[in-house]
N, C-alpha and C positions, 0 to 999 in steps of 0.2 A: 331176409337179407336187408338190411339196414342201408340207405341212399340217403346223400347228407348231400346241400347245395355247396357247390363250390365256392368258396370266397377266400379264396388265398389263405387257407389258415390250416392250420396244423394240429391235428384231431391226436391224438394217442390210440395207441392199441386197445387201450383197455377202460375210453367213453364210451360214456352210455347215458343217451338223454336221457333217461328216463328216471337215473339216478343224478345225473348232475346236474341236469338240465342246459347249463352251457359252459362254455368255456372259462367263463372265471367263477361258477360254483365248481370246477373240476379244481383249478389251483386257487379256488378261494380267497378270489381278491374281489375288488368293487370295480365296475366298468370304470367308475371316475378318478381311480390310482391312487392318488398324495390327495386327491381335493378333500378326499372322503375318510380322511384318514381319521377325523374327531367326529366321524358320524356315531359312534355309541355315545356322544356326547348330547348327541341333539346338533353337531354344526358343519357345514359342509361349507367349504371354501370355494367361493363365486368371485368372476370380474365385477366390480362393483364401480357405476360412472357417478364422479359427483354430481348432484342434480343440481346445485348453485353455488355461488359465489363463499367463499369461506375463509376466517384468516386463525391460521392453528394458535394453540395456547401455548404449545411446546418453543417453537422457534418465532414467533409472531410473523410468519409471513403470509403473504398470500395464494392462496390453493384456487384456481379459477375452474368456474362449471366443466364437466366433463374427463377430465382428470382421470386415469382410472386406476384402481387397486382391487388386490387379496383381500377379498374381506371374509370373515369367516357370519357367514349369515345363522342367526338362530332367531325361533320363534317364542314370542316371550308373552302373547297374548292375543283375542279375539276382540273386534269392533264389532259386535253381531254375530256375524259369519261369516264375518274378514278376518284373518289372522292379523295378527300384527309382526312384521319384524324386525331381530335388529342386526346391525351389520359392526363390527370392529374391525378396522383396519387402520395400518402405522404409515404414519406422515412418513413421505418420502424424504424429503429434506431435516430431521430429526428423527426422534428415539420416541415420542408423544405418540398414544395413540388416539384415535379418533369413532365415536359414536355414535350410529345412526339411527332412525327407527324409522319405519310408517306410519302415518297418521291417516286412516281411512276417513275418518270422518273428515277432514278436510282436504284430500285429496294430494297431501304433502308429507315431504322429511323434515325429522325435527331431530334437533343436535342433540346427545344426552349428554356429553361430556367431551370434553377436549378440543375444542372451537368455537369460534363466534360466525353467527350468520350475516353477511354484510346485506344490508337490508335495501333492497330494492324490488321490494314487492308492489302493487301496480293493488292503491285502497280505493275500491270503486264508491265508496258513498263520500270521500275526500274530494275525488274526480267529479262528483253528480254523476253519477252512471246511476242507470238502473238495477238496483240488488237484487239478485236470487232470492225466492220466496223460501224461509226457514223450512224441514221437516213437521213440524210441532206446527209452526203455522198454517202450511195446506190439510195437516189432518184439522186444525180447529177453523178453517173454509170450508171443508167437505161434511160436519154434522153439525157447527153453530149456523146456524137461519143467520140469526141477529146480526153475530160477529161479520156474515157475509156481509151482509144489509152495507153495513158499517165500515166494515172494510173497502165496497163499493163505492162510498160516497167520499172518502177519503184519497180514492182516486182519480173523482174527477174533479176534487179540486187542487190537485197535482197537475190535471192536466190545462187548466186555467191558466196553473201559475207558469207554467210551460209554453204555453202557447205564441209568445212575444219572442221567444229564443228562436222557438219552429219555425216561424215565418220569415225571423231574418236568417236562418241556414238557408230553408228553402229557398232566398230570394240570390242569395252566395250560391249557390249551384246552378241555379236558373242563369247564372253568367259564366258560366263554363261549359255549358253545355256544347258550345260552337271548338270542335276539336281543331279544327282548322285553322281559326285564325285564331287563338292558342298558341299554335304550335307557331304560324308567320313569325308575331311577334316577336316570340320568345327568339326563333332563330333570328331574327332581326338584331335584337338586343346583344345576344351572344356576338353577332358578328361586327357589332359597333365597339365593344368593349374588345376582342380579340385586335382590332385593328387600332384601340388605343394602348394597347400594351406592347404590343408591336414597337407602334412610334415612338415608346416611351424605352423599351428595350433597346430599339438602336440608339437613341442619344445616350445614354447611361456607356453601351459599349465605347462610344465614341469619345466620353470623359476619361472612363477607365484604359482606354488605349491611349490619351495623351496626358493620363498624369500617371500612368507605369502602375496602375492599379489592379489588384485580385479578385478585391472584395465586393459583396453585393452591396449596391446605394439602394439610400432610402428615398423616397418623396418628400420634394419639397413641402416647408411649412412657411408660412407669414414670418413665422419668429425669426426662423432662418435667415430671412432674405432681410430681415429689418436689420436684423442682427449683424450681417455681410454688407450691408451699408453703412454701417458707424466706424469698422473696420478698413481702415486701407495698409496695403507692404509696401506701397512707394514712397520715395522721402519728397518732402515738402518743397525742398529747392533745389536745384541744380547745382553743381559742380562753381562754375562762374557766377551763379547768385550767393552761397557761400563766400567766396574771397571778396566780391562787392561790398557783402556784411561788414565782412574782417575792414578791409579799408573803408570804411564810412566809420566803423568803433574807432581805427586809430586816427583819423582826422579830427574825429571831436573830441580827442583826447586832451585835456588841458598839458601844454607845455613848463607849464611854473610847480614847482614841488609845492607839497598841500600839509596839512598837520599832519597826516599820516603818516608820511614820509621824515619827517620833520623828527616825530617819534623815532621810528625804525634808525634815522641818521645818529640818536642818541643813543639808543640800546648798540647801532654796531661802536659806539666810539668808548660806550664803557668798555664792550668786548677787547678793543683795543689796548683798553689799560691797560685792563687785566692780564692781557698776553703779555705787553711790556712787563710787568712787575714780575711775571715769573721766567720771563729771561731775565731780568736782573738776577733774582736768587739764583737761577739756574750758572751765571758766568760768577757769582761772589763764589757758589761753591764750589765752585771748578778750577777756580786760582787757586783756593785756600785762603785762612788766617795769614799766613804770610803780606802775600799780596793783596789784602781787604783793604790794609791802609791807603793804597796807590790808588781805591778808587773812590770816587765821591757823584754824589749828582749835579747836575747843572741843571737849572732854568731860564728859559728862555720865555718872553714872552712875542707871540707872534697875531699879526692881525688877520681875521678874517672876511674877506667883502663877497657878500654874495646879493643877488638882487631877486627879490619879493613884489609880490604885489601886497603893496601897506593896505590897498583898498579893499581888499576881499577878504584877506588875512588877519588874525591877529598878532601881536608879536610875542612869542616865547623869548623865556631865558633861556641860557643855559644851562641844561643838563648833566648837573654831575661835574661841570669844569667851574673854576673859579674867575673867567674871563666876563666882563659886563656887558651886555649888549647895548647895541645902540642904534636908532632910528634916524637916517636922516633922507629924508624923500623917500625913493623907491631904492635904499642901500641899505645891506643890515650889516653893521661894521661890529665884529665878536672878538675879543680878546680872550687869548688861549694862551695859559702857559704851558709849556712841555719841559718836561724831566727826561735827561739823559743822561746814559754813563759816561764819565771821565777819567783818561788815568791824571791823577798829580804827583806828580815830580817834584815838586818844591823841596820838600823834605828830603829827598834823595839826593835833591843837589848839595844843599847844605853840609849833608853830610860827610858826601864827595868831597865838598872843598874843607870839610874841618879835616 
């Protein structure tokens, strides 16, 4: 009678270890399902962890240590009697696949295809660290005499040249050793800076609450504060220093018209002409031909007395008019003729009484 260990599983009538041996040579499958399914290939599908830093060729992004994937693992050669292997497996973020292998002899992965390694590898003879002694070199220690000899003496003038470095680490240590007051200190230190950031946190809140602010301030600098001193937003004068201004400008204001004026009084009396000439035209054409004859112009001549200072002044003529000026003390006496319209009637009378 055949006694099989119980483990929840479900035997058929018609097993027989001894022909199947177990349960999946009975339905002839692999205990590892879908993983094993390219196993006549040589490849069996494993969680595979990035072992470092990587940026893919397909999408150029970056893939960081640890990361995991389907890789389908196969073996593609020996270091000795290390196998080597390689892993293929698809960027997650693109369609690019990606290539891994073992390298026994240096005890690392190397990319075959489809990535670049972001290099932050730790080169101890960059650093002065002390390197690992080659393979090839401990067998040629262990049967060259000489090469030891040699090798020997080349060490202890390594440690010559070393020796000034030793003595001041060891003398850096030699002042750490007191764990205690070490530690005083430090908490000292912490708790003087904790209590200046304190101070420095409440006046900041206390700007930012009276100028309606959100944002985080920075620390002051020199520049700033030089800077905020050349600056002021108050006005220079007062309200009643202003209108003082005003009346002191018009008090020393000269009362007696100047050339400038003098100018401007010409330019408006051209202007003036000019308006009269073109209400003339404007009333000739408004009568008509008819009544053009009734009208004519008159001149008149009129004097003009206005008073100068001859002393500070020079005297102009007149501008644009045909009247002569004249100097006599502080009076400048100008003669102006004006043109006006007239109607005449003479003719109309005449007629009337022929």
């Amino acid at each position: 009678m055949l006694l099989l260990k119980g483990t929840n599983k479900y035997y058929p009538p018609d097993f027989d270890p001894a022909k199947h041996g177990s349960l999946n040579g009975y339905h002839k499958t692999h205990a590892l399902r879908e993983r094993a399914r390219k196993l006549s290939q040589g490849i069996l599908i494993i969680r595979f962890e990035m072992p470092y830093n990587i940026w893919c060729d397909g999408c150029k992004n970056h893939i960081g240590m640890g990361v995991r994937y389907n890789a389908e693992k196969k073996k593609v050669g020996n270091y000795y009697t290390t196998p080597i292997y390689r892993f293929r497996m698809k960027c997650h973020l693109c369609v690019n696949y990606i290539e891994m292998q073992t390298d026994p002899q240096n005890c690392d992965y190397v990319i075959v295809s489809g990535a670049q390694r972001k290099e932050e590898r730790w080169d101890m003879e960059e650093n002065e660290q002390i390197l690992t002694t080659e393979h090839s070199e401990k067998e040629k220690l262990e049967t060259d005499a000489m090469f030891k000899l040699d090798h020997g003496g080349k060490d202890k003038e390594k440690l010559k040249r070393a020796l000034p470095s030793l003595s001041e680490i060891q003398d850096l240590q030699a002042g750490w050793k007191d764990d205690f007051q070490l530690n005083s200190s430090l908490r000292k230190k912490f708790r003087t800076e904790k209590k200046v950031l304190a101070e420095q946190e409440e006046k900041d809140n206390a700007v930012r609450a009276r100028t309606n602010l959100s944002i985080p301030l920075l620390p002051e600098r020199e520049e700033d504060k030089r800077l905020a001193t050349l600056l002021t937003y108050a006005t220079p004068d007062s309200f009643d220093g202003k209108q003082q201004s005003k009346r002191q400008a018009i008090s020393s204001r000269s009362w007696f018209s100047s050339s400038s004026s003098t100018a401007g009084g010409a330019a408006q009396s051209l202007l003036h002409r000019l308006g009269q000439q073109g209400k003339e035209a404007a009333v000739v054409k408004a009568l008509g031909p008819s009544h053009g004859a009734f009208i004519r112009k008159r001149t008149t001549t009129t004097t003009d007395v206005t008073m100068a200072s001859t002393m500070d002044e020079p005297s102009h003529g007149c501008r644009g008019g045909t009247g002569e000026e004249k100097q006599n003390g502080h009076l400048n006496i100008m003669d102006r003729n004006r043109t006006s319209l007239v109607a005449d009637y003479s003719e109309s009378d005449s007629d009337g009484a022929q």
